[in-house]
C-alpha positions, 0 to 999 in steps of 0.5 A: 500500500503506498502513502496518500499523503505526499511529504508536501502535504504532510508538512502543511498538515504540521504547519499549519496545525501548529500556526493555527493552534498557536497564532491564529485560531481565527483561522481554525474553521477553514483549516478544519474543513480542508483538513475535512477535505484531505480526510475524505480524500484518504477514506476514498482511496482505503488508506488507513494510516493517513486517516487515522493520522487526519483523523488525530489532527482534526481532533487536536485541532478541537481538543488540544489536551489529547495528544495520543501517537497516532501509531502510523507512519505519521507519528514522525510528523504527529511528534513535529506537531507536539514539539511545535505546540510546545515550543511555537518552532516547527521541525520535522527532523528533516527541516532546518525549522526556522530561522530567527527572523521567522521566530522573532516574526511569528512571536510579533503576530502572537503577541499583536493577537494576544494584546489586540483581539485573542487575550484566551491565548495568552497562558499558551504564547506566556508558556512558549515564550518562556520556553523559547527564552529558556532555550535561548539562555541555553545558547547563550543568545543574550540580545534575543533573550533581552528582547523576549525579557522586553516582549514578555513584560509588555504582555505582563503590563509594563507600557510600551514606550519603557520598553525596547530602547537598548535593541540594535539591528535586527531586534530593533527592527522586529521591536519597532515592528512589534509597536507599530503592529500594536498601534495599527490594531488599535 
């Protein structure tokens, strides 16, 4: 039996799962009904695995706290979806993941979600920006942790305009974007 689902298709199951749990759950009713689509796509051709593996996502999508392996050969892209969920990077083990502007960007439009129009997602992006800061104390990356110690005591309340001022180059740049993201939404 060969696999329904290309390797294309499996990363924008993992993706895009992800994106919209963590950063933009405006957009869960049109990804479940493609992921819907995908789904009878595989129960028409009897493939087993990929339906129980959608079949696992669309219930993650509705039911984040049920995280069981799905058991298939999918479980590589199932784990890149925990690990996602856990620390807002994507990496399927064959990928590079993203890069640190694609971060500092997606942690931007979180944080723009969560002070602007999402505030019941503000425990999972606080808990992701702790990890993803954790993580970038262990590297030694001293100027992204300074500019998450700055993005997190934003959410935490301390007014924009006592925030930022030390960062240079890139984090300046996504800093200056972060306050113009936030002024354009309001």
């Amino acid at each position: 039996m060969s696999q329904a689902l290309s390797s294309e298709q499996v990363t924008q199951v993992v993706e895009n799962t992800v994106y919209v749990l963590l950063g933009r759950p405006d957009l869960l009713v049109e990804w479940h009904s493609s992921l819907v689509d995908l789904l009878k796509q595989t129960q028409s051709m009897g493939m087993e695995d990929e339906e129980l593996f959608l079949s696992a996502v669309l219930t993650l999508l509705h039911s984040p706290s049920d995280r069981l392996p799905t058991g298939t050969r999918y479980d590589r892209a199932w784990d890149a979806i925990m690990i996602g969920m856990q620390t807002g990077v994507v990496n399927q083990g064959n990928t590079e993941g993203i890069t640190l502007d694609q971060l500092m960007h997606s942690v931007v439009e979180a944080v723009t979600a969560i002070l602007t129009r999402a505030p019941d997602q503000r425990d999972d992006i606080e808990g992701e920006l702790a990890e993803i800061q954790a993580a970038a104390v262990e590297a030694g990356m001293t100027e992204l942790v300074s500019w998450l110690d700055d993005v997190r005591s934003l959410m935490g309340g301390v007014p924009i305009h006592e925030l930022g001022q030390q960062h240079e180059g890139d984090y300046a740049a996504f800093w200056q974007q972060l306050v113009q993201s936030l002024e354009n939404e309001h």
